[in-house]
Residue frames as qw, qx, qy, qz and C-alpha x, y, z in Angstrom:
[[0.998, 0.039, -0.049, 0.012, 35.87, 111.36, -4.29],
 [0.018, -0.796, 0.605, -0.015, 39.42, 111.09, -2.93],
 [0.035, -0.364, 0.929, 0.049, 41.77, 107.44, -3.14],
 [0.716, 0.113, 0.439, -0.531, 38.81, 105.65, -4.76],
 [0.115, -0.191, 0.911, 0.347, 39.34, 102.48, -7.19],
 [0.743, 0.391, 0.273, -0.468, 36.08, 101.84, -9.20],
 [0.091, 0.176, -0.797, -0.570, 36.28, 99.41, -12.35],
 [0.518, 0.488, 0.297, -0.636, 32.84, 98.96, -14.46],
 [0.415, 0.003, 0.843, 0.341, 32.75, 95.81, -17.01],
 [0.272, -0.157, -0.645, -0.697, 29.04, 96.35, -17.85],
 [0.120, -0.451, -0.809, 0.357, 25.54, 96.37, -16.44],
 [0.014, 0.771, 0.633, -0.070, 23.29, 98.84, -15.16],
 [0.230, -0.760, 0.038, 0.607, 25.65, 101.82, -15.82],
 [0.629, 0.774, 0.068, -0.016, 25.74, 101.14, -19.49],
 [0.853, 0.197, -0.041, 0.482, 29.94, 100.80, -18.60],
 [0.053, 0.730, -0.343, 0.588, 30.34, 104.22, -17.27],
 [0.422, -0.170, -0.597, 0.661, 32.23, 104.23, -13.87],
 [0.130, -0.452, -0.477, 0.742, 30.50, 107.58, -12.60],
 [0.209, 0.529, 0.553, 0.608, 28.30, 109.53, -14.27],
 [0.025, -0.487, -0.527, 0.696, 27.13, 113.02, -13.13],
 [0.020, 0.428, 0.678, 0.597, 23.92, 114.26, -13.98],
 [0.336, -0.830, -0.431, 0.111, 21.03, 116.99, -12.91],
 [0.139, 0.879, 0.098, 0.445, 21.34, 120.54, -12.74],
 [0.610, -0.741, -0.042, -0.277, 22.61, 120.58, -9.39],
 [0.902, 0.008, -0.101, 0.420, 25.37, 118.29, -9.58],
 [0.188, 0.819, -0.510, 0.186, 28.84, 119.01, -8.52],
 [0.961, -0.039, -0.074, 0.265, 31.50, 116.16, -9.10],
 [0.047, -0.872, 0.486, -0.024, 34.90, 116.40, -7.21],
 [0.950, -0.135, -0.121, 0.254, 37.13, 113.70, -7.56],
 [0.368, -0.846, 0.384, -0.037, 40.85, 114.26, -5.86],
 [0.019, 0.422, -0.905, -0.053, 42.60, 110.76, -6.59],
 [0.643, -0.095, 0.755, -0.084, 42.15, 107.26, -7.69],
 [0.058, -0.275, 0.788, 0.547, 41.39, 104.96, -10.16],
 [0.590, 0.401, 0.280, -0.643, 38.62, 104.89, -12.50],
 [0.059, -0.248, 0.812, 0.525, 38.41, 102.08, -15.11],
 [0.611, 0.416, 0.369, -0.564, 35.35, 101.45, -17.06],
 [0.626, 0.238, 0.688, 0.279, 34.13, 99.31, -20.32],
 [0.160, 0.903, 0.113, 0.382, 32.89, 103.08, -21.99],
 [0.050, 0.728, -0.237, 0.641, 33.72, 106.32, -20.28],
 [0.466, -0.180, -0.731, 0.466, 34.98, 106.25, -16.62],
 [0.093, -0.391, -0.460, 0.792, 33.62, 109.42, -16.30],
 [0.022, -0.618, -0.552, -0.559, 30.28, 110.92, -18.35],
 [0.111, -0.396, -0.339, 0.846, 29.58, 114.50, -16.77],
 [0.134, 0.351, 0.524, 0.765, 26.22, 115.96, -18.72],
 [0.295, -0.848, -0.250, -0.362, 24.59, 118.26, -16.36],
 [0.620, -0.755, 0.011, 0.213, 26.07, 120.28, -13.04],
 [0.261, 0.836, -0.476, 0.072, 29.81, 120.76, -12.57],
 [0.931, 0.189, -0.095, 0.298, 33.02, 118.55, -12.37],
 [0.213, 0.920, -0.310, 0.113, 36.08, 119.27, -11.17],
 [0.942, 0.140, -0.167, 0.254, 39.18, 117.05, -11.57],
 [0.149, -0.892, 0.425, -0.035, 42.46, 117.25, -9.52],
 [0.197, 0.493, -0.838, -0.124, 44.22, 114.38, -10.46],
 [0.795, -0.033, 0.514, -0.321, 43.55, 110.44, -10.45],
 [0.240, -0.105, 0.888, 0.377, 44.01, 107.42, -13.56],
 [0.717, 0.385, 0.253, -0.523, 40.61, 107.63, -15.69],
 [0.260, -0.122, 0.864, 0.413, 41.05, 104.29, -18.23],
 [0.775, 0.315, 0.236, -0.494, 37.87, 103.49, -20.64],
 [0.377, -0.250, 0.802, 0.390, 38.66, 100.30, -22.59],
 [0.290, 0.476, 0.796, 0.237, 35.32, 101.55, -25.24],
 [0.005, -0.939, -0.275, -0.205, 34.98, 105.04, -25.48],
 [0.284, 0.636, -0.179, 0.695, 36.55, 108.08, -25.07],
 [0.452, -0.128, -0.682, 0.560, 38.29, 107.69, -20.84],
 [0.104, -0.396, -0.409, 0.815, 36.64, 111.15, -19.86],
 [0.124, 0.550, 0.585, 0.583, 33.23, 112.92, -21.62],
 [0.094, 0.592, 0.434, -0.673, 31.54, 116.34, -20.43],
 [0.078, 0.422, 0.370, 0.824, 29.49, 118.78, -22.16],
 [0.393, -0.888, -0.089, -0.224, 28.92, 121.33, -19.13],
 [0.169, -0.877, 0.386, -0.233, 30.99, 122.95, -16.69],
 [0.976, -0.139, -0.026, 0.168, 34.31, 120.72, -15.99],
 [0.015, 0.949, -0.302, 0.093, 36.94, 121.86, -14.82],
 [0.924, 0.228, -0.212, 0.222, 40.52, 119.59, -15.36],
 [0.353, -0.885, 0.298, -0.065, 43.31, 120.32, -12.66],
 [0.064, -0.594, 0.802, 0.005, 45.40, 117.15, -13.15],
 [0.801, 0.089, 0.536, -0.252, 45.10, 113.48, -13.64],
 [0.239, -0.061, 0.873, 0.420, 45.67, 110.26, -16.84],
 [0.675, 0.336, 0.268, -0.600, 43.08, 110.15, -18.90],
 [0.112, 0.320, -0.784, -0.521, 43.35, 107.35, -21.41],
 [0.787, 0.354, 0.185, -0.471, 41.37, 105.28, -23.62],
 [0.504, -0.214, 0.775, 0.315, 42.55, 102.18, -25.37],
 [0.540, 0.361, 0.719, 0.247, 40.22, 102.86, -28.40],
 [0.111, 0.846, 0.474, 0.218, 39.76, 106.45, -28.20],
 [0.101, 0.710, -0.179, 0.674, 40.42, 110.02, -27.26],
 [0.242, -0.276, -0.681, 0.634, 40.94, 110.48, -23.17],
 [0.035, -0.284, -0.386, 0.877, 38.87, 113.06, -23.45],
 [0.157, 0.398, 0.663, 0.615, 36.07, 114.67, -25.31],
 [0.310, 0.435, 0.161, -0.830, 34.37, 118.10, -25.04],
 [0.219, 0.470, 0.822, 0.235, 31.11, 117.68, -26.03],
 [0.014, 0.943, 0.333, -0.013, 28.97, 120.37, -28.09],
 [0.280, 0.800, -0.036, 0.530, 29.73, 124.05, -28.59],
 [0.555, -0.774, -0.287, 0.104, 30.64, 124.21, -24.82],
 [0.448, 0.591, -0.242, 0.626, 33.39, 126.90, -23.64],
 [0.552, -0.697, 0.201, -0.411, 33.04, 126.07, -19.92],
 [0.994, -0.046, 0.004, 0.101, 36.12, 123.26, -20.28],
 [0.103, -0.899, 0.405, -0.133, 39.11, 124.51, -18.46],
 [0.882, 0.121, -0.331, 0.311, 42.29, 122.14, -19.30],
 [0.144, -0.913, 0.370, -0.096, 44.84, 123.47, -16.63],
 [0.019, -0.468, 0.882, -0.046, 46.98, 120.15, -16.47],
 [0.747, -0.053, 0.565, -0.346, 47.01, 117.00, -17.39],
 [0.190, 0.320, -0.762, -0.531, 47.88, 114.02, -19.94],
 [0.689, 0.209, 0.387, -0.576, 46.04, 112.91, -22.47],
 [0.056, -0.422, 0.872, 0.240, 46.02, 109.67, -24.33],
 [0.726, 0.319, -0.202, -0.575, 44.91, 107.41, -27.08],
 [0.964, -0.019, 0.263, -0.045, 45.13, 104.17, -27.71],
 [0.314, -0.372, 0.723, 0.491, 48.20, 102.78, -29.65],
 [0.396, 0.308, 0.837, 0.221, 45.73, 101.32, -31.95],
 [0.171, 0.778, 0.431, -0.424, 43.86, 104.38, -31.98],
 [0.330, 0.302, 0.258, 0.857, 44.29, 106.98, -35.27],
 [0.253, -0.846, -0.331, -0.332, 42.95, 109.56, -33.15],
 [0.348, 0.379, -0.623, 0.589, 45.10, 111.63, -30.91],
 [0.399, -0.209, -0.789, 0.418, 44.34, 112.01, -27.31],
 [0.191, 0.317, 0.302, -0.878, 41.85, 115.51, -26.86],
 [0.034, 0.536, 0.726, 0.428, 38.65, 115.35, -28.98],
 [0.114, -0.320, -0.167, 0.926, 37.05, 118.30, -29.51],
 [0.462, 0.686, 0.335, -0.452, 33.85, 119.89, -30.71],
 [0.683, 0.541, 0.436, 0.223, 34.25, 120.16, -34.84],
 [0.314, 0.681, 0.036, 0.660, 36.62, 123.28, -36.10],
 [0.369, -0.927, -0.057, -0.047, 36.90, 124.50, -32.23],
 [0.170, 0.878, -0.314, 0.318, 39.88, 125.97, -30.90],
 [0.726, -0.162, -0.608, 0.277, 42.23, 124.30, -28.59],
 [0.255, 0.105, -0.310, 0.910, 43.17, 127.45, -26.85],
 [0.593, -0.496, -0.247, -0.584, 39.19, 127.84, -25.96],
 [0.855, -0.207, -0.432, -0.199, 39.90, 125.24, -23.98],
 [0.662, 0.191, -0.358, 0.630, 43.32, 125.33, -22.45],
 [0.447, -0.756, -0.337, 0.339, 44.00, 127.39, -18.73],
 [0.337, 0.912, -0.035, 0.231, 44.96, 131.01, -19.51],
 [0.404, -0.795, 0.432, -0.136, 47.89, 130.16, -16.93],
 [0.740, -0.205, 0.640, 0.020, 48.95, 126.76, -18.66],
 [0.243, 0.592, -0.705, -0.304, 51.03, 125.31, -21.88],
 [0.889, 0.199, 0.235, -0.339, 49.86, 122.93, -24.02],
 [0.247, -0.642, 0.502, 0.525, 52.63, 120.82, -25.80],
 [0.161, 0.287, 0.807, 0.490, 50.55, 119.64, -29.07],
 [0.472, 0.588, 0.169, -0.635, 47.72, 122.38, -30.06],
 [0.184, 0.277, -0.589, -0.737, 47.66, 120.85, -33.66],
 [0.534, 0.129, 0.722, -0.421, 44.33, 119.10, -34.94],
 [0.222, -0.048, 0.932, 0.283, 42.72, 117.12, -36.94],
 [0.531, -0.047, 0.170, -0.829, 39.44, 116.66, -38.49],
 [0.137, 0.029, -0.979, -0.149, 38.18, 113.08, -38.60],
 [0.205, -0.542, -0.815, -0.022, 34.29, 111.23, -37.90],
 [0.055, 0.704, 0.243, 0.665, 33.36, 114.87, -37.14],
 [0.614, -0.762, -0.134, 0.155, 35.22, 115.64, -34.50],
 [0.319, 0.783, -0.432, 0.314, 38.46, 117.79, -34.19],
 [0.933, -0.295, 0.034, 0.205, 41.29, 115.62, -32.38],
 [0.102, -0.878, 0.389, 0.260, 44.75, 116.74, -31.56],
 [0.605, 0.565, -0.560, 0.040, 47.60, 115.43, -34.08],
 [0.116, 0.434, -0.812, 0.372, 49.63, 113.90, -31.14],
 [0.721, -0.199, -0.621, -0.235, 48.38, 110.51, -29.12],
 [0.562, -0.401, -0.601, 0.403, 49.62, 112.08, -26.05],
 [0.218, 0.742, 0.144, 0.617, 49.09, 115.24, -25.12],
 [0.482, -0.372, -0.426, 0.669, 50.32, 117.06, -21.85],
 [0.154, 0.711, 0.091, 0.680, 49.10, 120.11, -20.70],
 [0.698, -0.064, -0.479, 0.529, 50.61, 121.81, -17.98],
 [0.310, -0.873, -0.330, 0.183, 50.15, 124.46, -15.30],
 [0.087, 0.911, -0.109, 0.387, 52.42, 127.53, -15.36],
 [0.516, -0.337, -0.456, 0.642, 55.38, 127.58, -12.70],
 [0.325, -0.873, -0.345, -0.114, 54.10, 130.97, -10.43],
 [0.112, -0.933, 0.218, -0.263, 56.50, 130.91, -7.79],
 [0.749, 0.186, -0.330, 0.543, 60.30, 130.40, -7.31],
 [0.436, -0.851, 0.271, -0.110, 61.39, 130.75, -3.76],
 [0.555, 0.198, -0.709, 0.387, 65.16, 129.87, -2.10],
 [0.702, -0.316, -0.530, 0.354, 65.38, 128.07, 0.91],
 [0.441, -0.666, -0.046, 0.600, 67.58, 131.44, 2.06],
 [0.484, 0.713, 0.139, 0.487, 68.23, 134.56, 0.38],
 [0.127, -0.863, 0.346, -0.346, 70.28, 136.13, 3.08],
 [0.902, -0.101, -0.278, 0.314, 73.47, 134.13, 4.43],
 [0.497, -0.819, 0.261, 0.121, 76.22, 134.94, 7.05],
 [0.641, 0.553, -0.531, -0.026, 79.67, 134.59, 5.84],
 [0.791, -0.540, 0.281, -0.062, 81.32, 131.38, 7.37],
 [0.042, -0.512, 0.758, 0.403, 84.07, 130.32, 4.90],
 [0.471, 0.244, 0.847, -0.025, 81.43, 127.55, 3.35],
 [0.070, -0.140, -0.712, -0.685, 80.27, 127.09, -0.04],
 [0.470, 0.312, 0.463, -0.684, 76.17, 128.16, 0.12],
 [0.021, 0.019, -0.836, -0.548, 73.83, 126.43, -1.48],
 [0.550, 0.091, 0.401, -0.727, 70.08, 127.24, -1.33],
 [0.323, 0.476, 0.812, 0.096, 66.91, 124.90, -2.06],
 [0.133, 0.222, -0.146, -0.955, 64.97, 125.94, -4.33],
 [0.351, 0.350, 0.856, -0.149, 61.12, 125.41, -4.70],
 [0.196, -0.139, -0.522, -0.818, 58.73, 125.71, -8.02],
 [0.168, 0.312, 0.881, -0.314, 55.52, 125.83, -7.66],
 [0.105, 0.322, 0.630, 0.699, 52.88, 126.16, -10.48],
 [0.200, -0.241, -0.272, -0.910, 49.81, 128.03, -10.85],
 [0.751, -0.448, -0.129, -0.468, 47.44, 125.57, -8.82],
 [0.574, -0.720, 0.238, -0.309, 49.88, 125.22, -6.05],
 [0.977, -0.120, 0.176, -0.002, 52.01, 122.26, -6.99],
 [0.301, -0.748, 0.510, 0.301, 55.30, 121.87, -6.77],
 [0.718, 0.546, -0.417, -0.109, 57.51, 121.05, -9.76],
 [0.877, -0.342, 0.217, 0.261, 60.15, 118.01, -9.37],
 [0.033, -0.834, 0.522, 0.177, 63.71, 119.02, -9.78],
 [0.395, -0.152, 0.882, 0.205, 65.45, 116.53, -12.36],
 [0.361, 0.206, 0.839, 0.353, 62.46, 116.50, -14.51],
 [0.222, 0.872, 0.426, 0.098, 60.80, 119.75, -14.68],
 [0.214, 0.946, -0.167, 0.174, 63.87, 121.83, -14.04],
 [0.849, 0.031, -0.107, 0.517, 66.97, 121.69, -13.33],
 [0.350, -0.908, -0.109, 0.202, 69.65, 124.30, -11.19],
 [0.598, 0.494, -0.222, 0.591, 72.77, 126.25, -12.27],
 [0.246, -0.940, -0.186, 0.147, 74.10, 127.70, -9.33],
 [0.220, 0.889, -0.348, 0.202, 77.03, 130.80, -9.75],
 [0.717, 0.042, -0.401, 0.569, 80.67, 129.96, -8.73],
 [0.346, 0.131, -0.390, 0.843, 82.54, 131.31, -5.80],
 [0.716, -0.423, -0.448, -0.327, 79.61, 130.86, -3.06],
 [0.782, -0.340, -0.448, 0.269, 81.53, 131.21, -0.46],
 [0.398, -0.327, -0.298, 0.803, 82.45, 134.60, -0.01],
 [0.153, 0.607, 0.429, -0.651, 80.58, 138.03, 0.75],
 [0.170, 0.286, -0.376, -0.865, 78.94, 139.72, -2.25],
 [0.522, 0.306, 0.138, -0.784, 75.69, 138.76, -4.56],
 [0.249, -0.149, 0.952, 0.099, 74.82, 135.47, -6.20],
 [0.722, 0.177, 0.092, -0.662, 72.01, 133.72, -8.17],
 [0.604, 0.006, 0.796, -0.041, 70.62, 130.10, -9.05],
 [0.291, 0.354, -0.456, -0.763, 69.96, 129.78, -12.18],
 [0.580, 0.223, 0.640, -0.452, 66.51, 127.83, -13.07],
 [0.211, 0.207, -0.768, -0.568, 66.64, 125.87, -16.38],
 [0.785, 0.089, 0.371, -0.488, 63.30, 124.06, -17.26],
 [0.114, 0.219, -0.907, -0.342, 63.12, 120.91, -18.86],
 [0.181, 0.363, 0.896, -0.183, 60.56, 118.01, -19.90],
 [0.214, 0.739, 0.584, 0.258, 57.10, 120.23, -20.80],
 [0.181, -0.887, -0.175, 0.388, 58.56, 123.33, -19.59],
 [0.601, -0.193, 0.397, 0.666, 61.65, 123.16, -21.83],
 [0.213, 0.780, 0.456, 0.371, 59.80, 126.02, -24.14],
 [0.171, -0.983, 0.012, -0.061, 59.65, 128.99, -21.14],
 [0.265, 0.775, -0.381, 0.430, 62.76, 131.20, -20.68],
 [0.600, -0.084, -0.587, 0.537, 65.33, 130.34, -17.65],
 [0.362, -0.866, -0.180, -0.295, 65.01, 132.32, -14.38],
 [0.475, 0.253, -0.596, 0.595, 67.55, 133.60, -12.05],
 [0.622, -0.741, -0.177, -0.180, 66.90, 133.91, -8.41],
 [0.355, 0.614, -0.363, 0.604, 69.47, 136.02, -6.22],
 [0.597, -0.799, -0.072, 0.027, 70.81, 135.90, -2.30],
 [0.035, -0.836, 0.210, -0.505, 73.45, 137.34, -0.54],
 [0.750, 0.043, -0.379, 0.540, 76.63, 136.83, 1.40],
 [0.044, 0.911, -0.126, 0.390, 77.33, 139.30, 4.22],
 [0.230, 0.543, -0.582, 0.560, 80.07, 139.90, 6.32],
 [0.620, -0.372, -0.684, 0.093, 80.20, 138.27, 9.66],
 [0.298, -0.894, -0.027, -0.333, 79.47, 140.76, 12.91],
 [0.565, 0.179, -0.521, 0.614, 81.38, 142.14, 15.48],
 [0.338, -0.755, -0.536, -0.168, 81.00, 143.63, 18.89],
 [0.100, 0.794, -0.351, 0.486, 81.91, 146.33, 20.80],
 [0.781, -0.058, -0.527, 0.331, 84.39, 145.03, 23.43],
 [0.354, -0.496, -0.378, 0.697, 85.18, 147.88, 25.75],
 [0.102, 0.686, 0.197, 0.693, 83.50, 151.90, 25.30],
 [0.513, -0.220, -0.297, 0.775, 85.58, 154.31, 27.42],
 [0.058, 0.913, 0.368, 0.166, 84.14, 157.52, 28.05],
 [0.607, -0.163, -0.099, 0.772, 86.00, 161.03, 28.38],
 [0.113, 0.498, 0.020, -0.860, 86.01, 165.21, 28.34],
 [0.519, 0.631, 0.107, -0.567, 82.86, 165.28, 25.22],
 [0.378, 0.608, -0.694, -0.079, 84.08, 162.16, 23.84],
 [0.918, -0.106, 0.353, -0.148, 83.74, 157.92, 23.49],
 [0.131, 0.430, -0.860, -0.241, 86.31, 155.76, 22.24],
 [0.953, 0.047, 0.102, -0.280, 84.69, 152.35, 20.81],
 [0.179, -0.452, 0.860, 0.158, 86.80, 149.45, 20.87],
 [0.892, 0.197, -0.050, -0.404, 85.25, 146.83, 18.69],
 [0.739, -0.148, 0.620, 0.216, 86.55, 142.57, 18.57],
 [0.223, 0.668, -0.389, -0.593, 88.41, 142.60, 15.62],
 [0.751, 0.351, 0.550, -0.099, 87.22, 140.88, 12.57],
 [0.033, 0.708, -0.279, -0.648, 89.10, 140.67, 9.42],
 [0.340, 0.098, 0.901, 0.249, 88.33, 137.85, 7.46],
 [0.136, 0.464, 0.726, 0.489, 85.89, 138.87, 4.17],
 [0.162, -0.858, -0.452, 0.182, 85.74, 142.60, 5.63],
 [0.318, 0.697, -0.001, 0.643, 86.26, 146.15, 4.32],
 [0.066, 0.358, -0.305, 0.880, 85.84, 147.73, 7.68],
 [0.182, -0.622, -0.754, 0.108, 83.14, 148.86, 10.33],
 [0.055, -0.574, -0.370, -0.729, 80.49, 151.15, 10.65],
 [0.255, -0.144, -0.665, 0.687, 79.63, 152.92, 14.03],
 [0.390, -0.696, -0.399, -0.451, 75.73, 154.12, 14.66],
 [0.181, -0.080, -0.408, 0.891, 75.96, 156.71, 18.04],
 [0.158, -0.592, -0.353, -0.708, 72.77, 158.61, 19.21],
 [0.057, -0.064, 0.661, -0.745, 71.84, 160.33, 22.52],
 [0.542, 0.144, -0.596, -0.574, 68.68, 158.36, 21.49],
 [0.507, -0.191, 0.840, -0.040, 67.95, 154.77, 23.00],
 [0.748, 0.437, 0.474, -0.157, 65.68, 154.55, 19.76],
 [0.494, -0.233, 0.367, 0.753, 68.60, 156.13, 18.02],
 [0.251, 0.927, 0.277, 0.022, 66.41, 159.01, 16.42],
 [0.128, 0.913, -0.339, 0.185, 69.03, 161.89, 14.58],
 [0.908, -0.152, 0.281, 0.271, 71.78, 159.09, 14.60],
 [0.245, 0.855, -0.431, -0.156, 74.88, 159.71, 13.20],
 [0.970, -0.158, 0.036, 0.183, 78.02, 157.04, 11.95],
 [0.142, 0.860, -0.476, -0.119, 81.20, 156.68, 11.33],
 [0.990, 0.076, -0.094, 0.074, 83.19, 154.11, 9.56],
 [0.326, -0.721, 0.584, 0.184, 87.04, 152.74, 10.26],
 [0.605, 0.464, -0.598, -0.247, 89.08, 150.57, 8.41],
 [0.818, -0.531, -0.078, -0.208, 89.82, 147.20, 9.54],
 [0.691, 0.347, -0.437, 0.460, 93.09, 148.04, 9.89],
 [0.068, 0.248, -0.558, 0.789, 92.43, 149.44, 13.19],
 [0.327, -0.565, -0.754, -0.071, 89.90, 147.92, 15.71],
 [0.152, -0.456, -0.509, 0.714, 89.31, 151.77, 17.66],
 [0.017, 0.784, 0.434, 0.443, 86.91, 155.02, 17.19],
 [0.015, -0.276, -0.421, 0.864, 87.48, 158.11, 19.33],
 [0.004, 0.739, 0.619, 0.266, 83.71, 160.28, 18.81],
 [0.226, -0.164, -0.183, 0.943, 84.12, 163.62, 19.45],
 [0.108, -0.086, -0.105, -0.985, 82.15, 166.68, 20.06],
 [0.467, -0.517, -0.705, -0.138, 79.36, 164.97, 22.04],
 [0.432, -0.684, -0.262, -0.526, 77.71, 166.48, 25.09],
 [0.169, 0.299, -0.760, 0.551, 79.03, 166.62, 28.20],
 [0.153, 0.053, 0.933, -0.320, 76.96, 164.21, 30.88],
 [0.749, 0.321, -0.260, -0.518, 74.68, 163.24, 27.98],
 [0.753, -0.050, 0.647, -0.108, 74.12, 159.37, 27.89],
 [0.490, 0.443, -0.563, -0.497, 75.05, 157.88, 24.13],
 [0.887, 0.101, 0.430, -0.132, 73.67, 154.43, 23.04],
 [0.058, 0.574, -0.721, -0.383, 76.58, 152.87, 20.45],
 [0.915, 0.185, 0.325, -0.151, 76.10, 149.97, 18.22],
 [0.111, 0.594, -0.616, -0.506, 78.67, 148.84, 15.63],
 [0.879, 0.180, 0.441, 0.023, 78.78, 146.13, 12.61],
 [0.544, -0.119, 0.589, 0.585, 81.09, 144.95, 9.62],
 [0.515, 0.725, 0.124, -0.440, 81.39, 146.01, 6.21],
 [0.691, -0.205, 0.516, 0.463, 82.50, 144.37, 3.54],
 [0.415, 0.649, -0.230, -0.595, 83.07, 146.72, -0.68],
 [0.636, 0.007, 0.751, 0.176, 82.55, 143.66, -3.05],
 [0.176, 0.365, 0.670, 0.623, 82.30, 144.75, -6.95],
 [0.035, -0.205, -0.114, -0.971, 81.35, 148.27, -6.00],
 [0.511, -0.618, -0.150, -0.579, 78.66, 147.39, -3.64],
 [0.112, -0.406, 0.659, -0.623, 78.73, 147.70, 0.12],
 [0.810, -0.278, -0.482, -0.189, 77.30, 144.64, 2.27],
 [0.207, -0.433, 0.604, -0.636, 77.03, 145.08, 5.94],
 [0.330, -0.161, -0.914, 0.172, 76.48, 142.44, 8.79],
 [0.327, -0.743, -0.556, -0.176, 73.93, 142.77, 11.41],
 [0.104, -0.726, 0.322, -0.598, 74.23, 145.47, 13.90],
 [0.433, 0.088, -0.805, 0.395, 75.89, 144.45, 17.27],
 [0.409, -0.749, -0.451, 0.261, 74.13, 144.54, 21.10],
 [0.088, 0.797, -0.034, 0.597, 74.07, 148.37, 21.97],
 [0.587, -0.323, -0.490, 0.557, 76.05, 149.78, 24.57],
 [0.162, -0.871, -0.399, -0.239, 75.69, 152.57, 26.53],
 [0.481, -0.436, -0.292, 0.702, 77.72, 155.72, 28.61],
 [0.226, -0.880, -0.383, 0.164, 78.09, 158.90, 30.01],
 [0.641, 0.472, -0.060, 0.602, 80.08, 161.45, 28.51],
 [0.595, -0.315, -0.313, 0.670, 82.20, 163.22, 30.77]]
């Protein structure tokens, strides 16, 4: 059932919106809105499996199962009652996300639960509940709180870019959450971004990933990328008696030097380098082969807090040593 709007006053459905029954069953609903005079939803045989939607009941408790039901996301309220209720001894009711909610009127909070059971029976081994305290009342265990939220895990934290060119610009990756059953957190209300100062030149950064809202429990996270030096190429290679001079385009802006890669190679197998400062933009190579072919490549380097961070490697050139 995906962007469906049912509402159920009374009649032949006894006031449920949907009811699934029979061994066989399997209910999916995806989205919409389910409002109903009892339960919008009564699940007592088959399986169930919620990914998100509004479930209202204005007489009963908004969602009921007692069999397999699995809870991905979605409202569940009840103006008189619990949103939910796990019926029976069952331990096949996986909360992974989702809020739940009692009337205002209601002294009852917003999960109803089998007598003395556990919430954490119940709850997604990958997800964070922010009320687990309960009650007992009309023999039923019921969480203390009249809303409850339980939430998916965040999984994985990617940036936009974790490997920048230097250009003299401040860098600023995106930066996506995304929980345990694929959804993305919203920046502003599940977390929130420190990034490091001085972004704008070569050397090793990180974002820093404060949660807030129901996450505001789990530890921060940092997530790291990387400034390197901007390349250079070689501009003129001069060949001579067992022996290449490399002339590279000089580049001195947020650079330590450059690094020269040589091999009589084209796949550059048993390479060799050699670095220069960038106070000087030549290389002589000695002690090469006479009319041996060498393939040359060069690129920047830049020593930032005791580590070395090199651009890409330039187009390779080629000659014949004399």
């Amino acid at each position: 059932i995906t962007n469906s709007d049912v509402n159920v006053y009374s009649g032949a459905t006894k006031g449920i919106a949907i009811k699934s029954e029979g061994d066989r069953s399997n209910l999916i609903i995806n989205s919409g809105k389910f409002n109903a005079y009892k339960s919008a939803v009564y699940v007592s045989e088959g399986k169930a499996t919620i990914n998100g939607g509004l479930f209202e009941s204005n007489n009963n408790h908004a969602f009921r199962t007692s069999t397999n039901a699995v809870i991905n996301g979605g409202i569940f309220k009840s103006n008189c009652m619990a949103g939910v209720q796990i019926m029976g001894a069952s331990t096949n009711v996986v909360l992974n996300e989702g809020t739940f909610m009692a009337g205002s009127s209601s002294d009852i909070g917003g999960l109803a639960l089998p007598l003395g059971s556990d919430i954490s029976t119940y709850v997604g081994k990958t997800s964070i509940i922010d009320n687990d305290f309960t009650v007992s009342k009309n023999g039923l265990s019921y969480t203390e709180s009249k809303e409850v939220n339980i939430s998916s895990l965040p999984k994985t934290k990617k940036l936009s870019t974790t490997t920048y060119t230097y250009n003299g610009y401040v860098r600023e990756p995106n930066v996506t959450v995304t929980n345990n059953l694929g959804k993305k957190l919203v920046k502003g209300t599940d977390y929130k971004l420190i990034y490091q100062s001085g972004r704008k030149y070569v050397g090793k950064y990180y974002v820093q990933i404060i949660y807030l809202g129901k996450y505001k429990t789990l530890k921060s996270e940092k997530l790291y990328f990387t400034i390197n030096p901007k390349g250079t190429y070689i501009s003129n290679l001069s060949r001579g008696k067992k022996r290449l001079t490399v002339k590279v385009s000089k580049r001195t802006s947020q650079t330590t030097g450059y690094q020269i890669m040589y091999s009589s190679s084209k796949k550059f197998s048993g390479y060799k380098t050699v670095k220069m400062t960038n106070k000087t933009t030549s290389k002589t190579i000695k002690g090469l082969k006479s009319g041996k072919r060498y393939y040359v490549k060069v690129r920047t380097y830049k020593v930032s807090n005791g580590k070395t961070y090199y651009s890409s490697w330039s187009k390779v050139k080629s000659a014949v040593v004399k």
